[in-house]
N, C-alpha and C positions, 0 to 999 in steps of 0.2 A: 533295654535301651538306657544310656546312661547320660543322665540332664547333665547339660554345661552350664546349666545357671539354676540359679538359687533366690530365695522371697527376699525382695528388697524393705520389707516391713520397717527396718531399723531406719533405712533412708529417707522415709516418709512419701512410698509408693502407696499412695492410696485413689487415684483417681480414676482406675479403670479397674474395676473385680475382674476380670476375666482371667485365664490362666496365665495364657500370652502375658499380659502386660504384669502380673505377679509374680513373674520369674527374673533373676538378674539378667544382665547381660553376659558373656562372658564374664564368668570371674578371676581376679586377676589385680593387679594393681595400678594396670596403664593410665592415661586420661584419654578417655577416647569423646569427651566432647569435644567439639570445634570451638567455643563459646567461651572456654578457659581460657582466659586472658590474664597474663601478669597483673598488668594494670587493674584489672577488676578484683583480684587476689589479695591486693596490697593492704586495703581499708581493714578487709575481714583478719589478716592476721596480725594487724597492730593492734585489734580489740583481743585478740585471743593471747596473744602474749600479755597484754595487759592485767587479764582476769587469769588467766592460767598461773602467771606470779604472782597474784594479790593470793589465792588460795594454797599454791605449792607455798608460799615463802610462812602462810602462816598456819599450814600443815607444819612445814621444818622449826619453826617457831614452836610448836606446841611439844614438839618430839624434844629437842635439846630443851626446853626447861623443864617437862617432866623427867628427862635421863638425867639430867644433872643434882635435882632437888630428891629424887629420888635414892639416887647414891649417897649424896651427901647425907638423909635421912637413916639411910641402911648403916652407915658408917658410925653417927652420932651415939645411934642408941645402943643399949646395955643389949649383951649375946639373944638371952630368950627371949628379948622384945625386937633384937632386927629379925632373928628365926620368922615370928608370928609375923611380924610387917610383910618380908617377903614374898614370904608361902601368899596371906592374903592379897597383897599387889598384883603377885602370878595366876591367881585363881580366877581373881575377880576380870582382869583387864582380859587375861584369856579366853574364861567363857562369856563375857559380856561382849568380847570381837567377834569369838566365833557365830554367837547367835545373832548379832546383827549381819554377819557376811549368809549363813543357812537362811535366815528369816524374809530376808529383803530383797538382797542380791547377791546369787550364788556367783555369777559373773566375775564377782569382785575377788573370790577367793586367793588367795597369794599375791604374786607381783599382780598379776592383771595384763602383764605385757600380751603372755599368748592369746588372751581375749581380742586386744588391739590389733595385733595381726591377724586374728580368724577376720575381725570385722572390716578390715582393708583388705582381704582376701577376699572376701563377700558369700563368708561362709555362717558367719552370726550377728547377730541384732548389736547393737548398743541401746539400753537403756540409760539417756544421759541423766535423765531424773532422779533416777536410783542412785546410779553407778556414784556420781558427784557426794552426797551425804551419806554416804555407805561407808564408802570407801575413806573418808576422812574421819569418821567417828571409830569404826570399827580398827582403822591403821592406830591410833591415839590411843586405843585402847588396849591393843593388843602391844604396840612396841612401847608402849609406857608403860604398862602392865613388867615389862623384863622381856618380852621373846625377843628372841634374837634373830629381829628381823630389819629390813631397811626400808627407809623413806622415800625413796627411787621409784621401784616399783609402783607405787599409789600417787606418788604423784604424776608419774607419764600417761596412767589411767585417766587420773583425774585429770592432766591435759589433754588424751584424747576423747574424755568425755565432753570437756569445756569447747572443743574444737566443731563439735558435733552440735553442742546449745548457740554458740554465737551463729553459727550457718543457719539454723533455724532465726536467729532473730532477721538476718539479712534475708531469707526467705530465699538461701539458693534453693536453688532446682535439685532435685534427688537425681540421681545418677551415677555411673563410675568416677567420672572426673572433679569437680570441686568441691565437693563433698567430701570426699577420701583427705584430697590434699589439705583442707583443714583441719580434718581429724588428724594427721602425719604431725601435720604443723602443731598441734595443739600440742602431741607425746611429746615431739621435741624440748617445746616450752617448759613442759614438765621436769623433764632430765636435766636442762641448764638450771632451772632453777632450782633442784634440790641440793645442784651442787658449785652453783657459782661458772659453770660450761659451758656458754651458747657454742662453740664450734662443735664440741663434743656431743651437744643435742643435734645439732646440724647433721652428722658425721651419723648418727646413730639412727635418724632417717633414713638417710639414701641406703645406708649400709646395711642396715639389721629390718629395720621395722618395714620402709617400703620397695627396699633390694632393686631399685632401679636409679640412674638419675634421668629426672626431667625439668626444664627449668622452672616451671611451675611450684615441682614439689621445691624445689631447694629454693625460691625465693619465698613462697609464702614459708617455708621452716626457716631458714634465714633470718628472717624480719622478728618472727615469734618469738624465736628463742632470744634472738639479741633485745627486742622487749621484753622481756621473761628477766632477764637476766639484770636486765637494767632495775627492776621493779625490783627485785632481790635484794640487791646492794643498798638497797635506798633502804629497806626495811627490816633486811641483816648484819649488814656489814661491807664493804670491800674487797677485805684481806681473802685469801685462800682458803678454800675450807682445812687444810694441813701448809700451815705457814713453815716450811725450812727456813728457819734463819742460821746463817752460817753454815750451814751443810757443805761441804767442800763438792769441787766437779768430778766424778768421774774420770781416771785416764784411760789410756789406750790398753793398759796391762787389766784393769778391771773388766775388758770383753772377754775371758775366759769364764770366770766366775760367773760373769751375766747369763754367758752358755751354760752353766748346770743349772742357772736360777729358769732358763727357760724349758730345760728337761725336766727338771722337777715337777714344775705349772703343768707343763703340759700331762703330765702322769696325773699327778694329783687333782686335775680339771677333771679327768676322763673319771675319774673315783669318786669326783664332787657329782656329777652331773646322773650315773648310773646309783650311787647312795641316796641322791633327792629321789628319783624316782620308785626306788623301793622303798622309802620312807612313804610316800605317797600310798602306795600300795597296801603298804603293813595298816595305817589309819582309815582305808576303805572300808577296813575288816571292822571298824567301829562307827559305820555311819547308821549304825539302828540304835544307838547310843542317843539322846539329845547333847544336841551341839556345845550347851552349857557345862551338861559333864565333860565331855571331851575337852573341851578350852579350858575348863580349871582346871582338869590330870594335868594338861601340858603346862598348864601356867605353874603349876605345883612343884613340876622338876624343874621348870626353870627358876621357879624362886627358890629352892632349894641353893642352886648353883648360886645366885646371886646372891645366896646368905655367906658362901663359904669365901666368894671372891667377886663384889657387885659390877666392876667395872666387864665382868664376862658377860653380861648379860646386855639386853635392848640391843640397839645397833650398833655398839662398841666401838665410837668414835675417840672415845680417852683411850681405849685400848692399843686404837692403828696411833692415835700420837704417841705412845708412850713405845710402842717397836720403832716406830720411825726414830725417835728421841735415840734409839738403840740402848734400852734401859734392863731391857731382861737379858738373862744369861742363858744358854741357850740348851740348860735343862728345863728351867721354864718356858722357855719358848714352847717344849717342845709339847709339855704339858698343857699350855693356853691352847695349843694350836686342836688338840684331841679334844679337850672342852668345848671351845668355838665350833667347832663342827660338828661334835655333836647334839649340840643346842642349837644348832641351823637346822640340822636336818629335823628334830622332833619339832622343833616352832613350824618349819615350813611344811612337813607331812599333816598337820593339826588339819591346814586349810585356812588360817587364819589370815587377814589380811596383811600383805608387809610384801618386800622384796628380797631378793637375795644380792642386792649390788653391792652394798654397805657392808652383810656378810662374808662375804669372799673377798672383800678389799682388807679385811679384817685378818682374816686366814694367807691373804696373799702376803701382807707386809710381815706379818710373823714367819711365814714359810720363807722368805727372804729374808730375814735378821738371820732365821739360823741356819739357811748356805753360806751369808757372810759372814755368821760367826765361827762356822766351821772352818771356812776357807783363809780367814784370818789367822787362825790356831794354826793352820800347815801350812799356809805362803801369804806371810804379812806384807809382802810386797804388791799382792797380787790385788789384798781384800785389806787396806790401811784403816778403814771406816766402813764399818760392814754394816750399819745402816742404812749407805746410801743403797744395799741391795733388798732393803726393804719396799722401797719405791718400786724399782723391776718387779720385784712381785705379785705387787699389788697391780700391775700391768699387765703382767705375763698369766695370773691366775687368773684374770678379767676374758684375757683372748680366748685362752685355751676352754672356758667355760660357756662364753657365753659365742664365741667364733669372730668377733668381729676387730680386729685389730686395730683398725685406723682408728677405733671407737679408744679401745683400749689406751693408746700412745697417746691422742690428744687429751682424753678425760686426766689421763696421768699430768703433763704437763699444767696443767689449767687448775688442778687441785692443789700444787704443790708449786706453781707460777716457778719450775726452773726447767727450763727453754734448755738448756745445756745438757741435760739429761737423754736427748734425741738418742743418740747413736746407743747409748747400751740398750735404752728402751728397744729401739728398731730388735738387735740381736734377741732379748729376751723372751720379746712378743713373736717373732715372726716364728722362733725356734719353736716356743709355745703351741702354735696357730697348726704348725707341720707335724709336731706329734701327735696331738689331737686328732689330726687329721688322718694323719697316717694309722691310726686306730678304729678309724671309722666309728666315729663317736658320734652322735647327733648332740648339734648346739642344742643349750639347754631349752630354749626356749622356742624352738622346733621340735623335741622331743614332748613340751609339754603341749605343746599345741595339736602338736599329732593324737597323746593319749585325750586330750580333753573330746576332740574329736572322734574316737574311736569310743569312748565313752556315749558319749551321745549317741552316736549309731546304733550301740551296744543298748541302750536306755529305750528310744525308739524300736527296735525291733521287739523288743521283749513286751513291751505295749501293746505293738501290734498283734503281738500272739495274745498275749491274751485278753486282749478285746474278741478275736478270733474263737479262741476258746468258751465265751461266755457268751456268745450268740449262737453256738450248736445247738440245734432243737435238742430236748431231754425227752428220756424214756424209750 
């Protein structure tokens, strides 16, 4: 017989022990209370936006002054003294994240996205307790440490853990419906606020995280993220997180070249997304290892890398301004592009806390500087500023990876505040979104959700044998 529901523990189902009332509801992401009221929705996610950016803004506070001070420090010093800096930045930040993500909360391991989605699925618990100082100490430690991971990921956690704590302070009721849609509303808050985005948080609810629209969800994620977003600015900045200034528009001749930047994305998503998961795989092979030695190995190669070229390293935000700037030439490109990615995938296989958003935005505008710098070299008519196909990149690598386009074209525009950009973006992403597809690739973050799941099943059963095994009468 096969249960269609699952233990609400995470929800704070505690008032009847019996089986019946320990089992979910349908699982699923609807709202199936009557009682979910906009108006009742409204309070609760102006406080979650509020607190959601008070901690995302000084999570991304913490990340750019350690990346920057960092570099600038790698840079300063004499060769054998940035060598010893690195390697020990990379060791220490590595295995001091990874044993607080093993120790505390395993949950918290990489983005955290797929956890959020198992838990609005109503397949896993959230520990907001944990999840909240886990994932902030252990992100700080690992992407400042050098890995080459992003801030995204830990904060949309850490929003949907905050979304989960304020519901508890308002004392909702445990159940499918408002419960979830705060927790939604929280991951939103988080995404805007890593990156300056409420629509693109918005966008990245309905579309990815909770795959429906209901007014519900989109007004309480609405209200958050445009709170989220607002608290950011106050305590960041204004500007874009990638200010173009002067970049020229796009014409109508640049939609040919947009279409190879959108076959490329789309190839290279499907390479990103199947590489993560054997990287994943290959580092299973060292979970009898303690989690300390494994986070310095990785932090080791990666400070390595940071020794020979520092801005490759951490979440490589000088790195996407400087292909946007369109400042490498496009033997280096193609050289950063092989580095980047393979310091994404050993930081992300480690288990360490961080995101992949920041990284493939990374790999996306470099894999778009060198289509437009190629396409320049053989029809300058076509690619005048083969920069501005840095942008599509970073778009078009976004869709084809993670599958959500609309996500993809607004976060682009909102980062980069040019609104003009529409129509190559649409070509680049959708192209992106179709080949992916047409490869039958699973988005990455259904691909990881699925293995984490299968994982567990795979974890429990193996329990259950051998609990089995150790109660045979002997002799």
């Amino acid at each position: 017989m096969e249960w269609k529901t699952r233990p609400l523990t995470c929800l704070g189902v505690t008032e009847n022990n019996s089986p019946q009332m320990q089992l979910h509801a349908e699982s699923g992401t609807g709202l199936h209370q009557e009682d979910v009221k906009r108006r009742h929705i409204l309070p609760k996610a102006l406080v979650i936006g509020l607190v959601a950016g008070v901690i995302s803004s000084a999570f991304r506070e913490a990340l750019q002054w350690s990346e920057t001070h960092r570099i600038a420090w790698l840079n300063r010093l004499p060769p054998v003294g940035s060598l010893l800096a690195a390697l020990s930045l990379g060791a220490v930040g590595g295995g001091v994240g990874l044993w607080l993500v093993r120790r505390f909360a395993p949950e918290t391991t990489g983005s955290g996205i797929p956890h959020i989605k198992s838990v609005v699925l109503g397949e896993e618990e959230l520990r907001w307790w944990r999840v909240l100082p886990v994932k902030f100490f252990a992100g700080i430690a690992s992407i400042g440490g050098g890995l080459a991971l992003g801030r995204e990921g830990p904060t949309i956690q850490i929003g949907g853990a905050t979304g989960l704590m304020v519901s508890r302070w308002f004392r909702v009721r445990p159940g499918e419906g408002e419960r979830k849609a705060l927790i939604c509303a929280g991951a939103g808050a988080g995404l805007a606020a890593a990156f300056n985005a409420p629509l693109a948080g918005v966008i990245f609810v309905l579309e990815e995280l909770h795959g429906a629209f209901t007014p519900v969800i989109f007004v309480a994620a609405f209200l958050a993220c445009v709170t989220a977003d607002v608290v950011c600015r106050i305590m960041t900045g204004e500007t874009p997180v990638f200010g173009l200034h002067g970049m020229p528009v796009p014409s109508l001749t640049a939609l040919p070249v947009a279409l190879v930047v959108g076959v490329m994305a789309g190839l290279g998503g499907v390479v990103f997304n199947r590489c993560l998961l054997a990287s994943l795989d290959a580092f299973d092979r060292l979970k009898r290892w303690p989690p300390m030695a494994v986070g310095a190995l990785t932090g080791l190669v990666v400070g390595l890398a940071a020794w020979i070229y520092p801005q490759v390293s951490g979440s490589g935000g000088l790195l996407a301004e400087r292909a946007l700037a369109g400042e490498f030439s496009i033997r280096v490109v193609l050289l950063l592009i092989v580095a980047r990615f393979a310091l994404t995938m050993i930081s992300y296989g480690s288990g360490s806390a961080g995101g992949i958003f920041a990284p493939l935005l990374v790999i996306g505008a470099l894999g778009g500087l060198a289509v437009g710098n190629t396409a320049h070299a053989l029809a300058p008519a076509w690619a005048g500023h083969p920069e501005v196909f840095a942008v599509l990149g970073m778009g078009a690598l976004l869709t084809a990876i993670v599958r959500a386009p609309l996500t993809g074209i607004v976060l682009m525009i909102e980062l980069t505040g040019k609104y003009d950009y529409m129509l190559p973006l649409l070509v680049s992403c959708l192209v992106a979104y179709g080949i992916a597809e047409g490869l039958r690739d699973l988005p990455v973050y259904e691909a990881l959700r699925r293995r984490a799941k299968h994982r567990m099943a795979a974890a429990s059963a193996l329990g259950l044998k051998e609990l089995g095994t150790s109660t045979k009468p002997q002799g």
